[in-house]
C-alpha positions as CSV (number, residue, x, y, z in Angstrom):
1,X,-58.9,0.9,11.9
2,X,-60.5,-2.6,10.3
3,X,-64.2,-2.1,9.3
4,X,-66.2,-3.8,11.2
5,X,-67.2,-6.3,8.5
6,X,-63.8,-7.5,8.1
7,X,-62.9,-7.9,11.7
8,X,-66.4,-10.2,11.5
9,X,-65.1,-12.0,8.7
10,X,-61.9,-13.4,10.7
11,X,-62.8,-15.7,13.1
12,X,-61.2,-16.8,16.6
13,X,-60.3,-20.5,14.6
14,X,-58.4,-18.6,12.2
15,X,-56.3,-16.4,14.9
16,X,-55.5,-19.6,16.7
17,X,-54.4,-21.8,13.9
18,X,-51.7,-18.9,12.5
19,X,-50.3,-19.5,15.7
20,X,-46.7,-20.5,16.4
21,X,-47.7,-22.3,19.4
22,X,-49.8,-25.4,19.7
23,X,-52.7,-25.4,21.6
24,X,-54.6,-28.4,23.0
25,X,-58.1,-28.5,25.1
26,X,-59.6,-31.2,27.2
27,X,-62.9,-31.8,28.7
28,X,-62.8,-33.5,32.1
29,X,-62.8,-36.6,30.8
30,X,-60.0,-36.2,29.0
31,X,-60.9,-36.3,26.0
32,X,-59.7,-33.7,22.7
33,X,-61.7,-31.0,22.1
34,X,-59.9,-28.7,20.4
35,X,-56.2,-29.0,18.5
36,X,-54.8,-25.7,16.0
37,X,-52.9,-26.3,13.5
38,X,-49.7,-25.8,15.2
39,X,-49.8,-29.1,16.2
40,X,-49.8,-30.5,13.5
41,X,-46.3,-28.0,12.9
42,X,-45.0,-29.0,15.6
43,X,-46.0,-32.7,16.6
44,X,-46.3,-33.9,13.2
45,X,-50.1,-35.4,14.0
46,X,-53.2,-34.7,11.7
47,X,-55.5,-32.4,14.0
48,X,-58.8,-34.3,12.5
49,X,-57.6,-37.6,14.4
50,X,-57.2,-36.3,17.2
51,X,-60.5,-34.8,18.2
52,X,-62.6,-36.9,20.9
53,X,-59.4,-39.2,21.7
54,X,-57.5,-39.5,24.7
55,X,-54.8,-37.0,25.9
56,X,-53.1,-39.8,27.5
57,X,-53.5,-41.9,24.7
58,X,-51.0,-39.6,22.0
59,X,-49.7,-37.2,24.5
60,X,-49.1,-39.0,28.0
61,X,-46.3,-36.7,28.7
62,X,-48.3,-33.4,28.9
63,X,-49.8,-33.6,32.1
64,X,-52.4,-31.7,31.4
65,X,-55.2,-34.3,33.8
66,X,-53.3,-32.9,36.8
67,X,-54.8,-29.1,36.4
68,X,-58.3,-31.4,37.2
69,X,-56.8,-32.5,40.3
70,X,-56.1,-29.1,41.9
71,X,-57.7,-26.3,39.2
72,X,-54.3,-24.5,39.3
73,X,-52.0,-23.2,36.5
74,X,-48.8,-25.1,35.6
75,X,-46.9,-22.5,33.9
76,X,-43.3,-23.0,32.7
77,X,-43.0,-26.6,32.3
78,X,-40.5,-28.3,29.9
79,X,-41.3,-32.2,28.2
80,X,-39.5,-33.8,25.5
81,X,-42.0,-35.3,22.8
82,X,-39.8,-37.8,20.7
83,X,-37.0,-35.1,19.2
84,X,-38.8,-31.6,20.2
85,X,-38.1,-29.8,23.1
86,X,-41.4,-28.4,24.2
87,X,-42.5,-25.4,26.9
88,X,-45.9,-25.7,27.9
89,X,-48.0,-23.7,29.8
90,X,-51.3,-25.7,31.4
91,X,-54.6,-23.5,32.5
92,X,-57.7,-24.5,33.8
93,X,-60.9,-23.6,31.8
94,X,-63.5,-22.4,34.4
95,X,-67.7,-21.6,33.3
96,X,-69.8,-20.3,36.0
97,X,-67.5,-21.5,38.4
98,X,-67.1,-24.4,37.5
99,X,-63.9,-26.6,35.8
100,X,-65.3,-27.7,32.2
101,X,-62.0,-28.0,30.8
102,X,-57.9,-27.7,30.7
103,X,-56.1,-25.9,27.8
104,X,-52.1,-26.3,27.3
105,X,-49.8,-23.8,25.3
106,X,-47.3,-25.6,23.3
107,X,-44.0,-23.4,22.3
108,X,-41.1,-25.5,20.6
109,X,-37.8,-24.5,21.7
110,X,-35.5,-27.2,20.7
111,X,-32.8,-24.8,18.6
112,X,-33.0,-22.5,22.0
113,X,-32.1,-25.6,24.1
114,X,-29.5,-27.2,22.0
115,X,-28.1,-23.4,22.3
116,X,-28.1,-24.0,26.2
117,X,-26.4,-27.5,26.0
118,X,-23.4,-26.1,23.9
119,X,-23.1,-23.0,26.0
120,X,-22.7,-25.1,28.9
121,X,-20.4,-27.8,27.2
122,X,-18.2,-24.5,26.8
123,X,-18.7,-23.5,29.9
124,X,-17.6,-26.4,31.2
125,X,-14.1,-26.5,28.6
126,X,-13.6,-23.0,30.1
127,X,-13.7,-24.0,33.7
128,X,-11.3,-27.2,32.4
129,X,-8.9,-24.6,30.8
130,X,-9.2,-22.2,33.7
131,X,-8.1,-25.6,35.9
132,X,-5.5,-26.0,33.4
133,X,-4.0,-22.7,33.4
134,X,-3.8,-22.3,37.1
135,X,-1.7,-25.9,37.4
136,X,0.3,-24.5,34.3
137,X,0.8,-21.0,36.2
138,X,1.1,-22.9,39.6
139,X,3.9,-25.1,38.4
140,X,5.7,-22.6,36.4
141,X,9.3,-21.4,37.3
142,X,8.4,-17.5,36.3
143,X,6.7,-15.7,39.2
144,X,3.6,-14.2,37.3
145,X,1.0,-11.7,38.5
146,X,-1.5,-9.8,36.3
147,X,-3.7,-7.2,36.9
148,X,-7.1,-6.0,35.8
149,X,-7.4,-1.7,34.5
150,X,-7.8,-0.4,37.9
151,X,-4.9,-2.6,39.5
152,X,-6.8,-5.3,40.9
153,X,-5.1,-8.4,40.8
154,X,-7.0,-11.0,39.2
155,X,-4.6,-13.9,38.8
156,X,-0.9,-14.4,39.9
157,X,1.0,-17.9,40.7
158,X,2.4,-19.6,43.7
159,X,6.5,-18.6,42.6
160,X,5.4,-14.8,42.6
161,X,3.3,-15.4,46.2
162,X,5.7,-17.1,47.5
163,X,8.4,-13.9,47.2
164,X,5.9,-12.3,49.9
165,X,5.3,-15.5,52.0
166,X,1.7,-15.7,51.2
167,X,-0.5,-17.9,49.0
168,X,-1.9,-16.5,45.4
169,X,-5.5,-16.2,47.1
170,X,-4.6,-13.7,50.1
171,X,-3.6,-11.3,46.8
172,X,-6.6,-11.9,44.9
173,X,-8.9,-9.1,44.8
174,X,-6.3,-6.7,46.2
175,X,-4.5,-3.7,44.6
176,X,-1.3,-4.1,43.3
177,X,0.6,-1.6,45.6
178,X,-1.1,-3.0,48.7
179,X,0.6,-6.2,47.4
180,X,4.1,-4.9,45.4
181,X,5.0,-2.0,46.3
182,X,6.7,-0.7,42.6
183,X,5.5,2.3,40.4
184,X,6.5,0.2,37.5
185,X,3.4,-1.6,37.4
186,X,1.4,1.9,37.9
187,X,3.3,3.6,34.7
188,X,2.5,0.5,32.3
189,X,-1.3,0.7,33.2
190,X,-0.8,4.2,32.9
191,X,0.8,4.8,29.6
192,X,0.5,0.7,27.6
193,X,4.3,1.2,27.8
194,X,6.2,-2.5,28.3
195,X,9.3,-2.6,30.6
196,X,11.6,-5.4,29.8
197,X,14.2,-6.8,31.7
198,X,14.9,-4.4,34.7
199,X,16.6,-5.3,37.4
200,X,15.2,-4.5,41.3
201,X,15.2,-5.3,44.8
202,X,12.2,-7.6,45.8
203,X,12.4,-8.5,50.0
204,X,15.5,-8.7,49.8
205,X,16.4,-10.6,46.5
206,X,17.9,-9.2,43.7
207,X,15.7,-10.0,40.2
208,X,15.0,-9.6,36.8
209,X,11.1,-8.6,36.2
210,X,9.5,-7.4,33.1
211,X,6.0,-5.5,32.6
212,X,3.5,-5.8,29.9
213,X,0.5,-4.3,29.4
214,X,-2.6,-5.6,28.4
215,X,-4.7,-4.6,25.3
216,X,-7.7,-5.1,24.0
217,X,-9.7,-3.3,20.7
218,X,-6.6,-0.7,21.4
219,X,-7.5,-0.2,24.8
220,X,-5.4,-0.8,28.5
221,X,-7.5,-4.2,30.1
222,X,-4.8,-4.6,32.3
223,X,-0.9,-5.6,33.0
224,X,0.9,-8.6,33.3
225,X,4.1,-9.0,36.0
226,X,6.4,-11.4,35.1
227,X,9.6,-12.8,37.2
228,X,12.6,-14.2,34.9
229,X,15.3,-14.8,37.4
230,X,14.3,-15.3,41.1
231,X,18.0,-14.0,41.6
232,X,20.5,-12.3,39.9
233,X,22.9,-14.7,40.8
234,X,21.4,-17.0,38.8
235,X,21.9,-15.5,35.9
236,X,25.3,-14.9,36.5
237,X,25.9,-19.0,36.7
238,X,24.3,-19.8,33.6
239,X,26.1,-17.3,31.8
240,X,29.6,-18.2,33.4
241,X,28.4,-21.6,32.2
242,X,27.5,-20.7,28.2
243,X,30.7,-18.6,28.1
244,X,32.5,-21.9,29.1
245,X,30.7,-24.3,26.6
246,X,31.4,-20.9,23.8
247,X,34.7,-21.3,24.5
248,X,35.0,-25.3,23.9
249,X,32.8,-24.5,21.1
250,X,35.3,-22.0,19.3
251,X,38.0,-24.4,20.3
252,X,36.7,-27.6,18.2
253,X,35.1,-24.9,15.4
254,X,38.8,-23.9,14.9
255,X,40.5,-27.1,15.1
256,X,37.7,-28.2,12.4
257,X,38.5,-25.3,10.0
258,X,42.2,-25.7,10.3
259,X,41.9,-29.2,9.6
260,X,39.2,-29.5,7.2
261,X,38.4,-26.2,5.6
262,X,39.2,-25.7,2.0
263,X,39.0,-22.0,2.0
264,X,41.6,-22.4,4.6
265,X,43.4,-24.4,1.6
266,X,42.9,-21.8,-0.5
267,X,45.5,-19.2,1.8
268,X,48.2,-22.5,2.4
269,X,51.2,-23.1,0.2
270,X,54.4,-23.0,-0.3
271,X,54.3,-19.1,-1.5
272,X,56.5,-16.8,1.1
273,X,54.0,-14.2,0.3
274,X,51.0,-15.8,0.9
275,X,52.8,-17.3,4.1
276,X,53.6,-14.0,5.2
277,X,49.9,-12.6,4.4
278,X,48.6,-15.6,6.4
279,X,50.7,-15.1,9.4
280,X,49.7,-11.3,9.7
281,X,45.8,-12.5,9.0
282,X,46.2,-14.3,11.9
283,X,47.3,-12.4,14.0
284,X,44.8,-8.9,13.1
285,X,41.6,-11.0,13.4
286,X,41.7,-11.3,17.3
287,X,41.4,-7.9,17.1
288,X,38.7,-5.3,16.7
289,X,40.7,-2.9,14.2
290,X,39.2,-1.5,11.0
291,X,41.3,-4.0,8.1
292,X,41.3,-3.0,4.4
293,X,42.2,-5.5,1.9
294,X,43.5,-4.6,-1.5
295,X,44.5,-6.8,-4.2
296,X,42.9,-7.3,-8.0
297,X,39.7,-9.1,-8.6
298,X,39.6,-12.5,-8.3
299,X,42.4,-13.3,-5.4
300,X,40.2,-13.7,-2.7
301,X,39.5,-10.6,-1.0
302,X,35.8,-12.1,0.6
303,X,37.4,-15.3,1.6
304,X,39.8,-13.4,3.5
305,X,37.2,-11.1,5.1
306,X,35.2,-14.5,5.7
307,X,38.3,-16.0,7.8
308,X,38.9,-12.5,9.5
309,X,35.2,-12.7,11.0
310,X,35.4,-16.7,11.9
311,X,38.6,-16.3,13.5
312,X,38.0,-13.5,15.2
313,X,35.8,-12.9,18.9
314,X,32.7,-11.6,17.0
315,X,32.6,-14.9,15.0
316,X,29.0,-15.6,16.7
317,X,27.7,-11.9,15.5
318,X,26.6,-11.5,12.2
319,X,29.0,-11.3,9.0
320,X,27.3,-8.7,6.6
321,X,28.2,-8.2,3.1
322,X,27.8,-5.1,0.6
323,X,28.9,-4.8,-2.6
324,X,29.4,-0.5,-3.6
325,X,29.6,-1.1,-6.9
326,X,26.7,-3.2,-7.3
327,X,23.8,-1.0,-5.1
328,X,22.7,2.1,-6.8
329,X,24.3,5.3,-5.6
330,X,20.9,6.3,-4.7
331,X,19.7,3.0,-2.7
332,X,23.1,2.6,-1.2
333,X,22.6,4.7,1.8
334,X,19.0,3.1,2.5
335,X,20.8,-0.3,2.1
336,X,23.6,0.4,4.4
337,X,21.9,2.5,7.0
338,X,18.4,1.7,7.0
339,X,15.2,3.4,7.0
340,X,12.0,4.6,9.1
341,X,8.2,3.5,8.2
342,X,7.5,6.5,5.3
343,X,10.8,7.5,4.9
344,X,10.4,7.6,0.9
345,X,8.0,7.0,-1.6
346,X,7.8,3.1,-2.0
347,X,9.1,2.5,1.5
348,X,8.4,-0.8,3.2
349,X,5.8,-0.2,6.1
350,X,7.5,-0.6,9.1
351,X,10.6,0.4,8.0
352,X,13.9,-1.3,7.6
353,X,17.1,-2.5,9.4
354,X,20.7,-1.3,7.5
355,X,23.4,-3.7,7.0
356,X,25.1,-2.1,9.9
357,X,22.7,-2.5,12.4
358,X,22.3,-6.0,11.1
359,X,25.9,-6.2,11.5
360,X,25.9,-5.1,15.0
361,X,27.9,-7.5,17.7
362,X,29.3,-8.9,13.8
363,X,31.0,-8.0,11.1
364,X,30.5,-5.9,8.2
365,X,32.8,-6.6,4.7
366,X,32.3,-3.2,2.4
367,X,33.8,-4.7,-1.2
368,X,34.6,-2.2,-3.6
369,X,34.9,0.2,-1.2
370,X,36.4,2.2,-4.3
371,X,33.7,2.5,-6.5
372,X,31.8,4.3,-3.5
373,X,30.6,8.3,-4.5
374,X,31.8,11.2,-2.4
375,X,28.4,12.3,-0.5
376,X,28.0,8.3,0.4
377,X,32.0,8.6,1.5
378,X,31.3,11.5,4.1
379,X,28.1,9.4,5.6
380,X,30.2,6.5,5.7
381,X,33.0,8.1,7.5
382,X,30.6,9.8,10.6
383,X,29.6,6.2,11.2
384,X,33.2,4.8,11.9
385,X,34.1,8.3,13.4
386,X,31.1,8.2,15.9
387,X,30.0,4.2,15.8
388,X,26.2,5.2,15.5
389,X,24.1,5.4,12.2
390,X,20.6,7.3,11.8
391,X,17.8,5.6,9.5
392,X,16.5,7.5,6.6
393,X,13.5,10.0,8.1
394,X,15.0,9.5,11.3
395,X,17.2,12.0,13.6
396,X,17.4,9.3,16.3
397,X,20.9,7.9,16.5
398,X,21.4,4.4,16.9
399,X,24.7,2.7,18.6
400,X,26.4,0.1,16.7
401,X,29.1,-2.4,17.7
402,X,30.4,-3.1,14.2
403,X,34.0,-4.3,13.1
404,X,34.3,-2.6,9.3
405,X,36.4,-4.6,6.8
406,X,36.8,-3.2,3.5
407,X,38.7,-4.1,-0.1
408,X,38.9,-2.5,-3.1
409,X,40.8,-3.3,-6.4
410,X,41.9,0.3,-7.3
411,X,44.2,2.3,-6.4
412,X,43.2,5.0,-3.7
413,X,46.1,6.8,-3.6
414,X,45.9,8.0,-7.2
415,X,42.3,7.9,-6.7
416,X,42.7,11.0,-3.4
417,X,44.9,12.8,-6.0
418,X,42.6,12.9,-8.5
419,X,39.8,14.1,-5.6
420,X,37.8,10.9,-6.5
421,X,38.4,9.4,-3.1
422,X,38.0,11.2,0.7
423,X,41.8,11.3,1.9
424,X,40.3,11.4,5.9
425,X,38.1,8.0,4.8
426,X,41.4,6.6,3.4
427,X,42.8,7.0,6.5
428,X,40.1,5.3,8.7
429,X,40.1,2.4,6.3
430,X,43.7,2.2,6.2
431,X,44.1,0.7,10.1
432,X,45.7,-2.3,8.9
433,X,46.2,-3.1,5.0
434,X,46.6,-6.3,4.3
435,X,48.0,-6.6,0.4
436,X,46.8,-10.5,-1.8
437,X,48.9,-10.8,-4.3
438,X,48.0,-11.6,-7.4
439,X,48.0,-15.7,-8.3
440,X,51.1,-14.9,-11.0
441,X,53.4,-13.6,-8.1
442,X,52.3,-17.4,-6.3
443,X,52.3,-19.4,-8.9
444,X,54.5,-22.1,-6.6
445,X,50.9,-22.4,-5.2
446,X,49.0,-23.5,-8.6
447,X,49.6,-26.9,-7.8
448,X,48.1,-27.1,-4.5
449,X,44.4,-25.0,-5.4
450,X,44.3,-26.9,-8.4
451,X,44.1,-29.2,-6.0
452,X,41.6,-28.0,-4.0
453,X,39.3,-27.1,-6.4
454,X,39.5,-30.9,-7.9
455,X,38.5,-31.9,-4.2
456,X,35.5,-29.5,-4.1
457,X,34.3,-30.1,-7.6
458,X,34.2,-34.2,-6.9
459,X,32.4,-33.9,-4.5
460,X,30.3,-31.3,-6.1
461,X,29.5,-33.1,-9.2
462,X,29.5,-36.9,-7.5
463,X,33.0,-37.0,-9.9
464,X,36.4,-38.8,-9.1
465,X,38.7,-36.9,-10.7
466,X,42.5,-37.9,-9.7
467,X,44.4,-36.7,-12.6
468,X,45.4,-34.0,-14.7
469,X,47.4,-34.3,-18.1
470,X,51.2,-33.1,-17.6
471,X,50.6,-31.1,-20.8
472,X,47.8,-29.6,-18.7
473,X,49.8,-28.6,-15.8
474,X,52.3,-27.0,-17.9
475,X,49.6,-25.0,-19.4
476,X,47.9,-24.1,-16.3
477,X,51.9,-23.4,-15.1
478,X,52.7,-21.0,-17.9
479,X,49.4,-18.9,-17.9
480,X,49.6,-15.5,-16.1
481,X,46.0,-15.4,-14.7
482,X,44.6,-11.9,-15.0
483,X,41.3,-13.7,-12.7
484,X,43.8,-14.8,-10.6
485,X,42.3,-17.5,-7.8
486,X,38.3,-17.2,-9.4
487,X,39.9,-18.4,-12.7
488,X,41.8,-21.2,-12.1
489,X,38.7,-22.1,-10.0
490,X,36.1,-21.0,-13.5
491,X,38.4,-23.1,-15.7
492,X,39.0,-26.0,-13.4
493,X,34.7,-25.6,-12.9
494,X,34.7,-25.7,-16.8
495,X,36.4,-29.2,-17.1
496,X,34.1,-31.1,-14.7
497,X,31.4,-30.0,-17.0
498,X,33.4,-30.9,-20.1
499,X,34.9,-34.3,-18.9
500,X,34.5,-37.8,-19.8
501,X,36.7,-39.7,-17.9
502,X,38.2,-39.2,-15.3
503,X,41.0,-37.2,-16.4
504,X,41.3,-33.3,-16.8
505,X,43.3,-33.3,-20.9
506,X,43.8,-30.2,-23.1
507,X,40.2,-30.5,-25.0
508,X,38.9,-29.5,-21.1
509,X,40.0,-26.5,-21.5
510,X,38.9,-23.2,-22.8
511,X,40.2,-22.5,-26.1
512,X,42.7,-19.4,-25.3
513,X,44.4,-22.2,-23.3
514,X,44.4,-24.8,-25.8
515,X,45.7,-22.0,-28.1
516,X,48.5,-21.1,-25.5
517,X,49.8,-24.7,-25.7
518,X,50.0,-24.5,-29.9
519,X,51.5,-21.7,-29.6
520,X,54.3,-22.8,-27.1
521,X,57.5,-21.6,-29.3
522,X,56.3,-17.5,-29.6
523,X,56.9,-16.6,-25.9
524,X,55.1,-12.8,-27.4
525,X,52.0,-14.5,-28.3
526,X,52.5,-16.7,-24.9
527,X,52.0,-13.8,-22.7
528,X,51.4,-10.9,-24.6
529,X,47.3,-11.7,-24.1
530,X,47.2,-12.7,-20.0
531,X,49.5,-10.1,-19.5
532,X,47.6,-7.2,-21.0
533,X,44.5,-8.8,-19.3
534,X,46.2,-8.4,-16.2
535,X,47.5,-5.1,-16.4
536,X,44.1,-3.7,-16.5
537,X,43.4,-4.6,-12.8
538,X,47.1,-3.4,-11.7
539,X,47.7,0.6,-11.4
540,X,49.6,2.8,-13.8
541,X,50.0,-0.5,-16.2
542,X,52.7,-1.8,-14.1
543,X,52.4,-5.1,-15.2
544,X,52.8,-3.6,-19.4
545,X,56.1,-2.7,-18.2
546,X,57.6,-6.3,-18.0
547,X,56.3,-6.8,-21.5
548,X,58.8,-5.8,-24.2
549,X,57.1,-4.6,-27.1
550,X,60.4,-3.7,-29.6
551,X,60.1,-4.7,-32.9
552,X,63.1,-6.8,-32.3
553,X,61.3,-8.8,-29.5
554,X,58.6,-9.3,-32.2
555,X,61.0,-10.7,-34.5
556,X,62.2,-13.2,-31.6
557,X,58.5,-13.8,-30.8
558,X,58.0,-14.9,-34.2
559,X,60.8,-16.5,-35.3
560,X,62.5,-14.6,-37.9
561,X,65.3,-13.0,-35.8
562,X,67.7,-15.8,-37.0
563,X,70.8,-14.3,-34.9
């Protein structure tokens, strides 16, 4: 406790001036007789000048005369004194009986009411959004309903009352199975599980409903009913109604690419084999069937699995490709089958879909289906033998709807002899083989991709290039193009860069051409270089064996066989 000396030394003047609240006494007459430095604080007014002046004269708003009138307590009053927002309490000061005085409490509360304008301001946006929401829920073609934790329903709309004949106010209030009689609504609330898309008998009317639950910091709040399709049969129209506008759509998509498209170009020509090829193309990619395309690099093995997908029924799925050769053996499988959320060191949270999932409804285009290794072979071969993958760190099977084309450059059979290639994948691949041939074996059809690559590349480089040196087109003739198609299409790239004019000459072109034209009287020199080339993508060095290497066919190469 405070000695008694120093609870002498602080005086009442003291206590009342460290105030927070203002205090103000009268005498009858109304007249000042005591002010505490809080109001000074809170009225901005010097308390020295106000001391034996009116009330009325500086604070006419207090009110503090009328405790003189009756000698009760006003407690709980709120004024406004310029920009404060007081609460004042006023209490009569009674000696022997007798009213001597008024005293009025002063407490500012002007951040406290601004806090009560803008709560109600938001209040009142609420209610507006509330109004809002019912005309948007009112109006709304989906029958809605939603329910609070205990199945109360708190809301629904007048397309879900109306399936009961009733308004959406006789459900409010009531439980959900005294209104819709359905366990699904029971099991979401029950377990936070959705239900999508199920379809049920409502009084009578066949629809599509979903569930959802509600959740809030993790926890069930509540569910939400929602109504798609008042009827089935609805449904059934509209899609009777897309598949009509798919079909018109696939009819003017294929009249455009048989008009207009220059991969399309890239297959036409005079070539018997390529017509063949083209014929047989057609006629597998209305099919589903498993198609493997061999031929050597560069003769458009892609384009061809491109045109198989466009042309075929899936052409709205997907077209996914994968390169074997160019994913590491030990990403491969992850790439083509997927993985779960902490399948691996370094996997992506949530996991990851394969290319054959992403595929699914499409088409998948495996290149270099050769360079594949054994283990990734047997994986790849369950998935076309059971049409389902499973996800790294998953033993959940997953069905896929997936048409598999594949290509490859080498040659399988030697490669099952040698044990370097599964002989029961081979045989899955090998559904229907369609064989490119190489650009030498079509060379009736240089003229026309040269062509077509002139079309693309003007437009490509904003060029208008019409014209090609007949020195150039003998060169381009004569040349056995180990990169087949994606040569021509390199050197014909090459020129655009290197022109300037408007015609393709000689000096365009890259300089083992230019030396194939000086060189045009030694037919070994000629073809000795494009043939080796080529024979490198051809099995058992097929190509070597139309290349006669005697020394007597030297002599005739260079000249000096003078018989």
């Amino acid at each position: 406790m405070l000695p008694n000396e120093q609870i002498n030394s602080i005086t009442l003047d003291e206590i009342l001036d460290n105030t927070n609240n203002a205090i103000i006494a009268v005498n009858p007459q109304g007249q000042i007789i005591y002010t505490n430095d809080a109001v000074f604080n809170i009225l901005g007014i010097p308390v020295g000048n106000l001391l034996g002046q009116s009330i009325t004269a500086h604070f006419p708003e207090t009110g503090l005369l009328r405790v003189f009138e009756n000698g009760i307590a006003e407690l709980g009053q709120q004024l406004k004194v310029k920009d404060t927002v007081l609460l004042s309490n006023r209490t009569p000061i009674y000696s022997h009986g007798e009213l001597v005085g008024a005293v009025a409490v002063f407490q500012d509360i002007t951040i406290l009411q601004n806090f009560l304008d803008n709560l109600v301001i938001e209040h009142e946006k609420t209610k507006q959004l509330q109004r809002t929401l019912e005309v948007v829920l009112n109006t709304a073609y989906d029958g809605l309903i939603v329910v609070n934790k205990e199945g109360i329903v708190t809301m629904t709309n007048q397309a879900f009352a109306s399936f009961f004949h009733q308004c959406p106010d006789d459900m409010m209030g009531k439980h959900i199975t005294e209104v819709y009689k359905n366990p699904k609504f029971i099991e979401v609330l029950e377990t936070g599980q959705p239900v999508f898309g199920y379809i049920h008998d409502l009084n009578g009317h066949e629809i599509i409903a979903s569930r959802i639950p509600i959740i809030q910091d993790g926890n069930i709040v509540g569910a939400m009913g929602k109504v798609v399709f008042k009827n089935v049969n609805e449904l059934y129209a509209l899609t009777k109604k897309f598949d009509s506008l798919r079909f018109e759509l696939d009819f003017y998509k294929k009249t455009m690419l048989q008009t207009n498209s220059p991969a399309l170009d890239l297959l036409r020509g005079k070539n018997p084999l390529m017509a063949s090829l083209v014929q047989t193309w057609q006629r597998v990619a209305k099919s589903s069937s498993t198609v493997l395309l061999r031929g050597e690099s560069g003769t458009g093995k892609e384009l061809f699995a491109q045109l198989l997908h466009t042309e075929s029924a899936r052409c709205h799925g997907a077209f996914i490709t994968v390169n074997c050769a160019a994913v590491p053996e030990n990403l491969l499988e992850s790439e083509l089958f997927g993985y779960e959320d902490g399948a691996f060191t370094g996997a992506r949270k949530g996991g990851k879909l394969g290319k054959f999932e992403l595929a699914d409804g499409g088409t998948i285009f495996l290149d270099e289906i050769g360079d594949m290794e054994m283990v990734m072979q047997a994986k790849l071969l369950r998935v076309i033998q059971e049409r389902e993958v499973e996800r790294l760190g998953s033993s959940k099977p997953r069905k896929i709807d997936v048409r598999l084309v594949a290509a490859t450059n080498r040659d399988l059979e030697v490669m099952i002899r040698d044990k370097q290639f599964r002989e029961d994948l081979y045989y899955r691949l090998n559904v229907v083989t369609l064989k490119i041939p190489p650009l030498r074996e079509r060379k009736d059809d240089i003229e026309s991709l040269m062509q077509t690559f002139l079309n693309k590349f003007n437009l490509q480089f904003k060029q208008n290039v019409t014209n090609m040196t007949i020195e150039t087109q003998n060169v381009l003739m004569k040349h056995r193009w180990p990169g087949n198609i994606r040569e021509l299409e390199n050197i014909i790239e090459r020129a655009f860069n290197m022109l300037d004019g408007s015609e393709i000459q000689m000096k365009h072109l890259p300089g083992y051409l230019q030396t194939l034209a000086d060189d045009e009287t030694h037919p070994f020199v000629e073809g000795s270089l494009e043939t080796i080339l080529a024979a490198v993508n051809q099995p058992r060095g097929s190509l070597l064996a139309d290349l006669d290497t005697s020394p007597r066919a030297r002599m005739r190469g260079g000249g000096l066989d003078k018989e």
